[in-house]
CHARMM internal coordinates of N, CA and C (Angstrom, degrees):
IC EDIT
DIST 1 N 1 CA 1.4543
DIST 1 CA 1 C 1.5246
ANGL 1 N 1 CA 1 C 110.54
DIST 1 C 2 N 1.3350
ANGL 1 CA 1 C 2 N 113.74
DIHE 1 N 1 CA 1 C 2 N -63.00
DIST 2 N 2 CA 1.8796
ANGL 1 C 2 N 2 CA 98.30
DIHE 1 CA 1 C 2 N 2 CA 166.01
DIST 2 CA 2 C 1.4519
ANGL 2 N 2 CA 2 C 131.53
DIHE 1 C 2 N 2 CA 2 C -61.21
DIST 2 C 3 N 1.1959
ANGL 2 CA 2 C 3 N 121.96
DIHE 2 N 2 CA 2 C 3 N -8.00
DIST 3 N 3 CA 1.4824
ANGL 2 C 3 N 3 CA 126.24
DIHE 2 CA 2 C 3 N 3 CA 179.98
DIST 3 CA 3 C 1.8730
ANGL 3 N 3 CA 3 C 73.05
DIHE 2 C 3 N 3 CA 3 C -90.46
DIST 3 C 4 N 0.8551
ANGL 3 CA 3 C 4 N 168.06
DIHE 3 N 3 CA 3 C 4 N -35.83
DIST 4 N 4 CA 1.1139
ANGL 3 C 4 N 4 CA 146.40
DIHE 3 CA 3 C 4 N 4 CA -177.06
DIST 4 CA 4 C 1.3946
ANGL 4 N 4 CA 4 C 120.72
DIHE 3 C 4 N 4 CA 4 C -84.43
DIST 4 C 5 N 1.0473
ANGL 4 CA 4 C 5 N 127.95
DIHE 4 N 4 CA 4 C 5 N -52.03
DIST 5 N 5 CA 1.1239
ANGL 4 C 5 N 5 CA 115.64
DIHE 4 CA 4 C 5 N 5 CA 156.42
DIST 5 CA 5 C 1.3991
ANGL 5 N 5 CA 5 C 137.40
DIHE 4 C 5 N 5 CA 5 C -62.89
DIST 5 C 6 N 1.3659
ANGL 5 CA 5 C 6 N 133.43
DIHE 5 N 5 CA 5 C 6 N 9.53
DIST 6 N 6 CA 1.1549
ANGL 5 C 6 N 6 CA 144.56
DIHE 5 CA 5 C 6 N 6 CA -144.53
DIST 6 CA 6 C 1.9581
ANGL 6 N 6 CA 6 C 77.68
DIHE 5 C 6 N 6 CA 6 C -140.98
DIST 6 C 7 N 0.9035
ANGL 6 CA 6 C 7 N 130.46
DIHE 6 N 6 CA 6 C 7 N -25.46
DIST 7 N 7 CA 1.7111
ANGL 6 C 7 N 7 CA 114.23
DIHE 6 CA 6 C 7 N 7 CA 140.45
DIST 7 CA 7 C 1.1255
ANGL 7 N 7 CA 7 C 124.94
DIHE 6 C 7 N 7 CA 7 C -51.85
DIST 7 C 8 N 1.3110
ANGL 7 CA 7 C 8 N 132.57
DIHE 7 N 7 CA 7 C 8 N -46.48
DIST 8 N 8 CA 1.6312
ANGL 7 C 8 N 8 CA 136.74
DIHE 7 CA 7 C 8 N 8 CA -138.96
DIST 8 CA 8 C 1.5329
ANGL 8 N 8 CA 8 C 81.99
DIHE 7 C 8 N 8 CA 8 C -103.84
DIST 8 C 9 N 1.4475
ANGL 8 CA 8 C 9 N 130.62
DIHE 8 N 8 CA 8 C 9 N -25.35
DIST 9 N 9 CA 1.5664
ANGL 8 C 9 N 9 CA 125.74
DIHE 8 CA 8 C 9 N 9 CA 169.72
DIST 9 CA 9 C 1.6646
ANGL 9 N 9 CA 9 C 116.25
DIHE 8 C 9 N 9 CA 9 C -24.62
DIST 9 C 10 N 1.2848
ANGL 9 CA 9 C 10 N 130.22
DIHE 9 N 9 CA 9 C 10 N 107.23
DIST 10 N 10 CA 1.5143
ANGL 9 C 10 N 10 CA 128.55
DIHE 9 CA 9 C 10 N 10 CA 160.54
DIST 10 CA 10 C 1.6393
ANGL 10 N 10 CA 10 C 115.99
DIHE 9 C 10 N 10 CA 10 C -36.50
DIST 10 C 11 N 1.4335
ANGL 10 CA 10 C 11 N 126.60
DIHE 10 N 10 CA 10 C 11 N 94.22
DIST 11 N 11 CA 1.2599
ANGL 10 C 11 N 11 CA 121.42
DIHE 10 CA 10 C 11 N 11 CA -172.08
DIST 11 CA 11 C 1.4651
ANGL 11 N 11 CA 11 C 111.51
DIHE 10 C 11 N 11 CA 11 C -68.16
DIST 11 C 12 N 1.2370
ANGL 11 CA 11 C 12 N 115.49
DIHE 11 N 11 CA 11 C 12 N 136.59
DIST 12 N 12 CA 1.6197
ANGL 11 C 12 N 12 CA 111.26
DIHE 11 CA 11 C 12 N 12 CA 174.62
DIST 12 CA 12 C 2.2599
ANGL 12 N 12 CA 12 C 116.78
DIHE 11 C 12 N 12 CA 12 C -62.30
DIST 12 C 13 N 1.0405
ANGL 12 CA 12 C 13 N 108.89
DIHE 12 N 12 CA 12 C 13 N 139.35
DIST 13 N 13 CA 1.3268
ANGL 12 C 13 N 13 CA 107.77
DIHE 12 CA 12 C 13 N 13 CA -159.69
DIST 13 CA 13 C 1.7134
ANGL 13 N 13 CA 13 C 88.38
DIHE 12 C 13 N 13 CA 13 C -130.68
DIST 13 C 14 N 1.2397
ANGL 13 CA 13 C 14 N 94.25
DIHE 13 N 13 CA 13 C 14 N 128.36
DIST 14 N 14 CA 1.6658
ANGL 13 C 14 N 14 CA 104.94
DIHE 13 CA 13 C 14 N 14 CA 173.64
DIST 14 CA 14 C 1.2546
ANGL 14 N 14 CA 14 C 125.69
DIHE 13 C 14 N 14 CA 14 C -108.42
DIST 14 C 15 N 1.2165
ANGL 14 CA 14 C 15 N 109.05
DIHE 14 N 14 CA 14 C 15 N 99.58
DIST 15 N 15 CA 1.3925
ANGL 14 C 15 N 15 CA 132.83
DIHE 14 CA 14 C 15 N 15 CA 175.32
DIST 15 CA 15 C 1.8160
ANGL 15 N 15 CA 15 C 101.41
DIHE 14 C 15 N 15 CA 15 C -6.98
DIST 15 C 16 N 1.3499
ANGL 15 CA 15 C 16 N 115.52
DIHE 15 N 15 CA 15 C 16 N 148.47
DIST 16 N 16 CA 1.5488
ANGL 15 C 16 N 16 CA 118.72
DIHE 15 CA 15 C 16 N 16 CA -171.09
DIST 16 CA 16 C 1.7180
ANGL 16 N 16 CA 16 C 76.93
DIHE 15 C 16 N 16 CA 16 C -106.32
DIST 16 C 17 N 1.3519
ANGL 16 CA 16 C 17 N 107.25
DIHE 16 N 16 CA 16 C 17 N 134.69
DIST 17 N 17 CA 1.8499
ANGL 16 C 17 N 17 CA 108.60
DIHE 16 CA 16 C 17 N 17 CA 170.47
DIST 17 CA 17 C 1.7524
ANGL 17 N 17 CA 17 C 95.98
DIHE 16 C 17 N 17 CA 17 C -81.07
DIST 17 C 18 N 1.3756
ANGL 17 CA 17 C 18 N 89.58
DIHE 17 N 17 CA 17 C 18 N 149.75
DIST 18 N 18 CA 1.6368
ANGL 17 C 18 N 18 CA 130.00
DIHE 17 CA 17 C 18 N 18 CA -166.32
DIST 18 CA 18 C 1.5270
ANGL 18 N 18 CA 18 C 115.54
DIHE 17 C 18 N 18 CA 18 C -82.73
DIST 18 C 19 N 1.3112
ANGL 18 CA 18 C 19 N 96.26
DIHE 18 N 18 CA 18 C 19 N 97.00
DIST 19 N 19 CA 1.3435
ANGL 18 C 19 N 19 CA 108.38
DIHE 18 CA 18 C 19 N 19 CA 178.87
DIST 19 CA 19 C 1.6686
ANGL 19 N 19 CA 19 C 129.50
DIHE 18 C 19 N 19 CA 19 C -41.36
DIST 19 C 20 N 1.0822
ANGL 19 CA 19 C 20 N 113.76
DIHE 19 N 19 CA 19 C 20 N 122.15
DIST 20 N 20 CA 1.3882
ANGL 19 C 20 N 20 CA 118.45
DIHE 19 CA 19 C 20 N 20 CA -178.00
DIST 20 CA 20 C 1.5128
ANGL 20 N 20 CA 20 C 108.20
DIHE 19 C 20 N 20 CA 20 C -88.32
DIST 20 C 21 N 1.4825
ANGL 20 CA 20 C 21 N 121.31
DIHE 20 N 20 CA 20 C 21 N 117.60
DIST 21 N 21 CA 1.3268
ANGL 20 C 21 N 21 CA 131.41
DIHE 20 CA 20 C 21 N 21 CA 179.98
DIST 21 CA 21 C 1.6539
ANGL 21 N 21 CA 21 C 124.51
DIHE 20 C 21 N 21 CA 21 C -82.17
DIST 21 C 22 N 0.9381
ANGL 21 CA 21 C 22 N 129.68
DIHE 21 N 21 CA 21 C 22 N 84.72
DIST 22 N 22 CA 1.6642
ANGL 21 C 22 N 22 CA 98.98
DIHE 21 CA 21 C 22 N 22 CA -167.92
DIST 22 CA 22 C 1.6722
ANGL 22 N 22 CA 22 C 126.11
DIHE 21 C 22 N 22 CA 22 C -46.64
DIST 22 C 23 N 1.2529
ANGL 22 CA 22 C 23 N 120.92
DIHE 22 N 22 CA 22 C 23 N 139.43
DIST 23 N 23 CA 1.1547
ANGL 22 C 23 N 23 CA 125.31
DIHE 22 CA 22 C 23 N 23 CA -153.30
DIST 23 CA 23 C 1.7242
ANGL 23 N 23 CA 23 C 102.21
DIHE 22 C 23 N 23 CA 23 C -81.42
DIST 23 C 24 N 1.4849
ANGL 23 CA 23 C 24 N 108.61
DIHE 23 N 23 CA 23 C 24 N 106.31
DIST 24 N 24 CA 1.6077
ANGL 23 C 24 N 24 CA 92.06
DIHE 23 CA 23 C 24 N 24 CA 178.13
DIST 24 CA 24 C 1.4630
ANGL 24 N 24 CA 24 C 109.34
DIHE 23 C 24 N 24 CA 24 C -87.77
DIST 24 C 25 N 1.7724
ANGL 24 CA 24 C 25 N 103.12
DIHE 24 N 24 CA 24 C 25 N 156.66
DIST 25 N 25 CA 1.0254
ANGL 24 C 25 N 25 CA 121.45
DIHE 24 CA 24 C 25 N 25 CA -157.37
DIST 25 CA 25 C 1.8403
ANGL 25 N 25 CA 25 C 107.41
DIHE 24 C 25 N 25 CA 25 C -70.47
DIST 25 C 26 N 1.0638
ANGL 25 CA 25 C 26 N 109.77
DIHE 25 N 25 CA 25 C 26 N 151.05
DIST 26 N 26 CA 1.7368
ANGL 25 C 26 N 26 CA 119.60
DIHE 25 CA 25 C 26 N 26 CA -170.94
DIST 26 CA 26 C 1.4500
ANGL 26 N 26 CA 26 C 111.99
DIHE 25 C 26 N 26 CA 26 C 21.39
DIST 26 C 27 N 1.5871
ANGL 26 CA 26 C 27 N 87.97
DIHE 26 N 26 CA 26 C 27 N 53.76
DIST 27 N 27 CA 2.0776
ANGL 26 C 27 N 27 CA 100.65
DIHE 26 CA 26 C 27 N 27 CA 155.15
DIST 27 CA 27 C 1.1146
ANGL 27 N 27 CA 27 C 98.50
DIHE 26 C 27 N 27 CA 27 C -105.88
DIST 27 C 28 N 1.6896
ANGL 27 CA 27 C 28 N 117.08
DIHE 27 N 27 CA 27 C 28 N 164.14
DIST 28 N 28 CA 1.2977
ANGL 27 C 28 N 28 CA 131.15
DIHE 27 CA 27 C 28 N 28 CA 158.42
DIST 28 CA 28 C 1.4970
ANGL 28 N 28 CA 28 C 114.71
DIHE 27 C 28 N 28 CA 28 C -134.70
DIST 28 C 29 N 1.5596
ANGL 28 CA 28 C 29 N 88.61
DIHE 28 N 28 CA 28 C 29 N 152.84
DIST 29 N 29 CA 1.3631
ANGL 28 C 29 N 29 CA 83.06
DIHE 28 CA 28 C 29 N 29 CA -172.42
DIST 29 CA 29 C 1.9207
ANGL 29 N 29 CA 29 C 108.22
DIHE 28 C 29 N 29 CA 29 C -132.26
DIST 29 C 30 N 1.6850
ANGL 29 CA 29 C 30 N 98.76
DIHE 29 N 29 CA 29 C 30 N 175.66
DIST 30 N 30 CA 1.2735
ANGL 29 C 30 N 30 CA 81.66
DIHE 29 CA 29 C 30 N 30 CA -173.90
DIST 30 CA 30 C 1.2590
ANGL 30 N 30 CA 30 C 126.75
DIHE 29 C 30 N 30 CA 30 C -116.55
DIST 30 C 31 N 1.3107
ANGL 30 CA 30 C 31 N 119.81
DIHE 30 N 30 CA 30 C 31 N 143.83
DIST 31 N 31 CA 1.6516
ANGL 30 C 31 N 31 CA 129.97
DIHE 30 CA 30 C 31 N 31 CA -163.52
DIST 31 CA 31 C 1.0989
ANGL 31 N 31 CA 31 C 114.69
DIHE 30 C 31 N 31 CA 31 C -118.48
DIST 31 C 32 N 1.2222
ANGL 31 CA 31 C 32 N 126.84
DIHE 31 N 31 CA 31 C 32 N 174.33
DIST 32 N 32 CA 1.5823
ANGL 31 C 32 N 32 CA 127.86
DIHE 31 CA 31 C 32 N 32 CA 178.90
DIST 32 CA 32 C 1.7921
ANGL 32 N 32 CA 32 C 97.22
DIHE 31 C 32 N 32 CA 32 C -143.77
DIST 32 C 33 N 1.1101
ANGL 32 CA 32 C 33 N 95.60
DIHE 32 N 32 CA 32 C 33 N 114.68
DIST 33 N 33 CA 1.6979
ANGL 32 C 33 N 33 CA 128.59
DIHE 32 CA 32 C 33 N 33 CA 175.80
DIST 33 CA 33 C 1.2756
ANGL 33 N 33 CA 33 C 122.46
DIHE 32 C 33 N 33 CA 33 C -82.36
DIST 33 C 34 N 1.0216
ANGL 33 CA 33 C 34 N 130.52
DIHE 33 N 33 CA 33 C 34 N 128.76
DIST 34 N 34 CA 1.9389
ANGL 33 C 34 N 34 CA 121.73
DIHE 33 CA 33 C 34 N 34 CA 147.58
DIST 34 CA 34 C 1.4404
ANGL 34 N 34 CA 34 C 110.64
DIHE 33 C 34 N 34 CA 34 C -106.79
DIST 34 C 35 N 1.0852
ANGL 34 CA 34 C 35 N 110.58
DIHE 34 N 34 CA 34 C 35 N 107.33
DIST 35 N 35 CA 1.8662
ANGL 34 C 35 N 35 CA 114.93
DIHE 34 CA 34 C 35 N 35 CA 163.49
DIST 35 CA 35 C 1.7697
ANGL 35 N 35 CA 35 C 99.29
DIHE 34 C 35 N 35 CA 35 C -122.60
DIST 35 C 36 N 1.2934
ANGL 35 CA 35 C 36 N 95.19
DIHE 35 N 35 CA 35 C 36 N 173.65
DIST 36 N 36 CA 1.2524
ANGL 35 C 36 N 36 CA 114.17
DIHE 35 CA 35 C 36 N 36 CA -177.85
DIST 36 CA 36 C 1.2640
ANGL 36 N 36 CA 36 C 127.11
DIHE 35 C 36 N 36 CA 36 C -62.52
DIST 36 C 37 N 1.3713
ANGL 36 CA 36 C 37 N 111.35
DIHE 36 N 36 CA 36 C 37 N 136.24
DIST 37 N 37 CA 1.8885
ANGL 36 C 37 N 37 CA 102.42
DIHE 36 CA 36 C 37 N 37 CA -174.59
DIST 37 CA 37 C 1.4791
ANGL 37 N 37 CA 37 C 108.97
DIHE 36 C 37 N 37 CA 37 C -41.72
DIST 37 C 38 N 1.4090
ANGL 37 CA 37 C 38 N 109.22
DIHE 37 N 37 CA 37 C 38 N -56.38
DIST 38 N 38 CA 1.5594
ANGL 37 C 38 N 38 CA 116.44
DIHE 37 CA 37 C 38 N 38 CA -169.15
DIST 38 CA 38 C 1.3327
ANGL 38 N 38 CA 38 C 113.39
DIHE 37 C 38 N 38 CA 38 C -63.10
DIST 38 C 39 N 0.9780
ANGL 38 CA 38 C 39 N 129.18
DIHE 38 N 38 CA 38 C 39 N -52.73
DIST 39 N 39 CA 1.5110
ANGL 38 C 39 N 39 CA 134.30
DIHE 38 CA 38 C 39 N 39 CA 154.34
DIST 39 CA 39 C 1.6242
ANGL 39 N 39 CA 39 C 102.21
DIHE 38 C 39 N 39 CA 39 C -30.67
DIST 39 C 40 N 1.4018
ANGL 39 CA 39 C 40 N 157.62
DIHE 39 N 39 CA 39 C 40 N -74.38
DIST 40 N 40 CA 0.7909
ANGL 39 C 40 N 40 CA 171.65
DIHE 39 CA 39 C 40 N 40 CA -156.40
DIST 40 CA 40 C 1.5020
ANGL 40 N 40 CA 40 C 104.76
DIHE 39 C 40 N 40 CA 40 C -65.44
DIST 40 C 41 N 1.2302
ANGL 40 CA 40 C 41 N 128.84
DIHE 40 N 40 CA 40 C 41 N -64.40
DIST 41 N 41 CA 1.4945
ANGL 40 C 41 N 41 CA 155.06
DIHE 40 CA 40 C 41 N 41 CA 168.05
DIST 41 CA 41 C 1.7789
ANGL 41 N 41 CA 41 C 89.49
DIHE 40 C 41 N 41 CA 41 C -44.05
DIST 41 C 42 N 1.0984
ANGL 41 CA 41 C 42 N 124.01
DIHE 41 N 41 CA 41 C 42 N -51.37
DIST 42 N 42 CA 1.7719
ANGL 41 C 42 N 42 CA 113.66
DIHE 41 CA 41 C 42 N 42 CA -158.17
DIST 42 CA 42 C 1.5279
ANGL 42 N 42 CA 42 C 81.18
DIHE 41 C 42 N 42 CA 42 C -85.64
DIST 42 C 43 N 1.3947
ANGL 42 CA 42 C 43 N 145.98
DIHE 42 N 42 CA 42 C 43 N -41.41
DIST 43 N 43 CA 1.8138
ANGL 42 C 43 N 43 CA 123.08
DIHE 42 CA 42 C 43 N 43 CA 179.54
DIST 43 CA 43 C 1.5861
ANGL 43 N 43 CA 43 C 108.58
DIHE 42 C 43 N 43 CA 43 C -47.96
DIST 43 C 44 N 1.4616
ANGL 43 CA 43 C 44 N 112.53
DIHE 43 N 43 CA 43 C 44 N -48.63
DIST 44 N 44 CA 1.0927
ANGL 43 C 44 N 44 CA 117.17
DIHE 43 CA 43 C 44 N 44 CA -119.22
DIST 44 CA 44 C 2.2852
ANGL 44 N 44 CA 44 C 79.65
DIHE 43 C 44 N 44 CA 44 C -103.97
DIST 44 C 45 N 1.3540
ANGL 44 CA 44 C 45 N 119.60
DIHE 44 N 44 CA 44 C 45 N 3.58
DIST 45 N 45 CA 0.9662
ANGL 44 C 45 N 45 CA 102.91
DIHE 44 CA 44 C 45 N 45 CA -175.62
DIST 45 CA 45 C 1.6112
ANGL 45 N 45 CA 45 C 110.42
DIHE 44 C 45 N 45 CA 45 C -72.44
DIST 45 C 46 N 1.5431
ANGL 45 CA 45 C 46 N 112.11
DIHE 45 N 45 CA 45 C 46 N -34.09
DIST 46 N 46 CA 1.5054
ANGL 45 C 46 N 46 CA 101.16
DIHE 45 CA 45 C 46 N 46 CA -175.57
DIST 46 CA 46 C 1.5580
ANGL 46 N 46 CA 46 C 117.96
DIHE 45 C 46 N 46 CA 46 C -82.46
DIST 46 C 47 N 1.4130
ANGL 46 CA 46 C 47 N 110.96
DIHE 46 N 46 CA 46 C 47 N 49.75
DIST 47 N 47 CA 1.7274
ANGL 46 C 47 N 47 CA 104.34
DIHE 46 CA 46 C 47 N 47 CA 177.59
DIST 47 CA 47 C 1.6950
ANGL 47 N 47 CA 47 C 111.69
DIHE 46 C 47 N 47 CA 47 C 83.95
DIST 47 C 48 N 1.7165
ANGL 47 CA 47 C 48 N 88.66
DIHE 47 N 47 CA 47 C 48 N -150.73
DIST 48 N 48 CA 1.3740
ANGL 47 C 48 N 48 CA 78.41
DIHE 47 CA 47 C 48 N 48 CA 172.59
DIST 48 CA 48 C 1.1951
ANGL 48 N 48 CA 48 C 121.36
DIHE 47 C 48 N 48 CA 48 C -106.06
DIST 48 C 49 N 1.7577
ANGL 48 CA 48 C 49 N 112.53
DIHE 48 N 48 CA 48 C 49 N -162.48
DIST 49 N 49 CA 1.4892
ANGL 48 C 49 N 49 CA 109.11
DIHE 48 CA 48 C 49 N 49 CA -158.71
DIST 49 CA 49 C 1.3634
ANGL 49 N 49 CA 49 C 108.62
DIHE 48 C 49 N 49 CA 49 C 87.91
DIST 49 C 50 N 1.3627
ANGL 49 CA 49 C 50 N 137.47
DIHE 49 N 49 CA 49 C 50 N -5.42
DIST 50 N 50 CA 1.8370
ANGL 49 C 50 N 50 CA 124.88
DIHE 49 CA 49 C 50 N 50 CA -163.20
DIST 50 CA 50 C 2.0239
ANGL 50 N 50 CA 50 C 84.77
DIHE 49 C 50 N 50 CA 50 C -78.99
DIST 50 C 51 N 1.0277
ANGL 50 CA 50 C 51 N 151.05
DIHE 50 N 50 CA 50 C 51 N -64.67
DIST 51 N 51 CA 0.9919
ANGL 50 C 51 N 51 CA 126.31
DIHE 50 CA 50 C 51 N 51 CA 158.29
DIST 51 CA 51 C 1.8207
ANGL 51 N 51 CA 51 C 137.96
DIHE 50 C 51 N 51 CA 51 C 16.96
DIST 51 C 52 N 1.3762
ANGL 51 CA 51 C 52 N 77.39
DIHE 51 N 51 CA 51 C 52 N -77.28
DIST 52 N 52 CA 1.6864
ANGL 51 C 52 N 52 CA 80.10
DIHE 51 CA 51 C 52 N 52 CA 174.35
DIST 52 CA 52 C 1.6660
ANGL 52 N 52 CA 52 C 109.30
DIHE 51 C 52 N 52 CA 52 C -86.54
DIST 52 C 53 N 0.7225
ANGL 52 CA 52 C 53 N 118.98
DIHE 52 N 52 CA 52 C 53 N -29.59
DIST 53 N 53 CA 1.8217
ANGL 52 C 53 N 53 CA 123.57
DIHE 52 CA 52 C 53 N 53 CA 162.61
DIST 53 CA 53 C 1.7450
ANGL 53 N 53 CA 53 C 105.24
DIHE 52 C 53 N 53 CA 53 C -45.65
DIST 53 C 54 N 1.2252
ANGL 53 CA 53 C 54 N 107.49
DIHE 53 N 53 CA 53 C 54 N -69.39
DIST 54 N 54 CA 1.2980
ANGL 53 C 54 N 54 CA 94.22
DIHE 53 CA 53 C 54 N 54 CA 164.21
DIST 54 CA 54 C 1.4561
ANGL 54 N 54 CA 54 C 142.01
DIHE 53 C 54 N 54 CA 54 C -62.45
DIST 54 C 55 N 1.4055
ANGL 54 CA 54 C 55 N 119.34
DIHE 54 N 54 CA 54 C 55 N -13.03
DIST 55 N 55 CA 1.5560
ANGL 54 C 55 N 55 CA 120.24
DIHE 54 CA 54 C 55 N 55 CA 144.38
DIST 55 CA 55 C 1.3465
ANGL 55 N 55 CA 55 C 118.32
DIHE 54 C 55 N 55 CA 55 C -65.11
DIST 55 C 56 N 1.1353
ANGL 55 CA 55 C 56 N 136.61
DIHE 55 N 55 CA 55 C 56 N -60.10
DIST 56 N 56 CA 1.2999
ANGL 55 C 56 N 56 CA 148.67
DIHE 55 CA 55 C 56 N 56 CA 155.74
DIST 56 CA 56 C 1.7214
ANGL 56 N 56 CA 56 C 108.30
DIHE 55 C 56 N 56 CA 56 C -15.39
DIST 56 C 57 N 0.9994
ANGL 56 CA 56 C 57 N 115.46
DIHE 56 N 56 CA 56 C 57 N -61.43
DIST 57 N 57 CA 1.5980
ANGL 56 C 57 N 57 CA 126.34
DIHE 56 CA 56 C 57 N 57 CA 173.44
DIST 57 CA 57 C 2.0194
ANGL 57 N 57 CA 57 C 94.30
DIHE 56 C 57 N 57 CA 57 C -38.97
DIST 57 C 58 N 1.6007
ANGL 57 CA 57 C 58 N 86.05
DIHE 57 N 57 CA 57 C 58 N -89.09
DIST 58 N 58 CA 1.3972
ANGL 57 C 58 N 58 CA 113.28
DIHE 57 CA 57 C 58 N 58 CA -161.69
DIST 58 CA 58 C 1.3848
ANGL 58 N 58 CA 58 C 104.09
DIHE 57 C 58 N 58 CA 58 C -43.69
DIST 58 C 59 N 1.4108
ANGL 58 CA 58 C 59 N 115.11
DIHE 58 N 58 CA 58 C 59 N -17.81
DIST 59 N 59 CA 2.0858
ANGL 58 C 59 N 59 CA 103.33
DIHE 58 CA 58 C 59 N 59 CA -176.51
DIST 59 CA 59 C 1.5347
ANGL 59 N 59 CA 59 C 89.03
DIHE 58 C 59 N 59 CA 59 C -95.35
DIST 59 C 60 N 1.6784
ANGL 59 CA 59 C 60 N 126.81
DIHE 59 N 59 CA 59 C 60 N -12.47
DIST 60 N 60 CA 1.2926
ANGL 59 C 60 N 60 CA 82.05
DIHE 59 CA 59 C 60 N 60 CA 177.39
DIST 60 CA 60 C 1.7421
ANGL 60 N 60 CA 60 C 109.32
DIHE 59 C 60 N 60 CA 60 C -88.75
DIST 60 C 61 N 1.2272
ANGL 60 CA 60 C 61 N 93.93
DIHE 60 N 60 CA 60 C 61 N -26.56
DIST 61 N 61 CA 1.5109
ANGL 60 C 61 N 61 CA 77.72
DIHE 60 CA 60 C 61 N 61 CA -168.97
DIST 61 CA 61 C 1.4877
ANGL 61 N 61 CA 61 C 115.83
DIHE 60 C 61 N 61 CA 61 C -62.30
DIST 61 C 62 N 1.3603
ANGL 61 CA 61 C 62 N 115.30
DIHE 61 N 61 CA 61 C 62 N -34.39
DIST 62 N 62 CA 1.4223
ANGL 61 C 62 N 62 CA 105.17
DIHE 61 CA 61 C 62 N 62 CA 156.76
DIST 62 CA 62 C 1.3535
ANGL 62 N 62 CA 62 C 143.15
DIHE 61 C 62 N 62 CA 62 C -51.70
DIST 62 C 63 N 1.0702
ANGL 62 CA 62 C 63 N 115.33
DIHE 62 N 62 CA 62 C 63 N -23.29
DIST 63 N 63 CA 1.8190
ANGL 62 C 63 N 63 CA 130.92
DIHE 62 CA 62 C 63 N 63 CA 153.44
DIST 63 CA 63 C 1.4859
ANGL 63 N 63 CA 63 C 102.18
DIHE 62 C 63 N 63 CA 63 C -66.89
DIST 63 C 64 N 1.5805
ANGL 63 CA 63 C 64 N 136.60
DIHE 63 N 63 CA 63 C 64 N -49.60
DIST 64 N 64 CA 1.2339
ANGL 63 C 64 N 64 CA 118.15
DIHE 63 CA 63 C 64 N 64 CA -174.86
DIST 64 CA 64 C 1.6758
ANGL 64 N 64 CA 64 C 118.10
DIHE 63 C 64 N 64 CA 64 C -65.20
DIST 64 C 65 N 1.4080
ANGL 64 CA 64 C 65 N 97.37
DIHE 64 N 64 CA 64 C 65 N -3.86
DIST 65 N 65 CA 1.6560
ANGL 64 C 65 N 65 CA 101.98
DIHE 64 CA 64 C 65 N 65 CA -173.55
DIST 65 CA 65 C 1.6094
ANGL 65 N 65 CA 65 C 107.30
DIHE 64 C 65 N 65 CA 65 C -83.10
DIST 65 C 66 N 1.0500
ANGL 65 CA 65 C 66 N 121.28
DIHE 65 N 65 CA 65 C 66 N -12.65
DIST 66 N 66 CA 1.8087
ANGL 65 C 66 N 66 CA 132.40
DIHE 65 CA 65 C 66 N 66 CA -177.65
DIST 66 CA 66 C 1.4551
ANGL 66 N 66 CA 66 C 115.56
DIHE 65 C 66 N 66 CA 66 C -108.46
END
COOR INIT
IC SEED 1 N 1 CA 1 C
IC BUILD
């Protein structure tokens, strides 16, 4: 009876570590975000492109952080 149940045991499984990609230069990639409707609504008023408007934003403020 324990050699039997001692199958059905959940085996512990160790995570495979997470490959680090080098980041090539002016790729993008794709993510899934939650920001605010309104936040969202003010990119997205001039058409298209709010996408890259919103990268544009976010690199600068990330450049203002250095």
């Amino acid at each position: 009876m324990d050699a039997a149940e001692a199958l059905f045991k959940p085996g512990k499984k160790v995570a495979a570590p997470a490959l680090e990609r080098p980041a090539l230069p002016n790729t993008k990639e794709l993510v899934s975000l939650k920001i605010d409707s309104d936040v969202l609504a003010y990119f997205q008023q001039d058409g298209p492109g709010w996408q890259d408007r919103v990268n544009d934003t976010l690199r600068i403020a990330m450049r203002s952080k250095t």
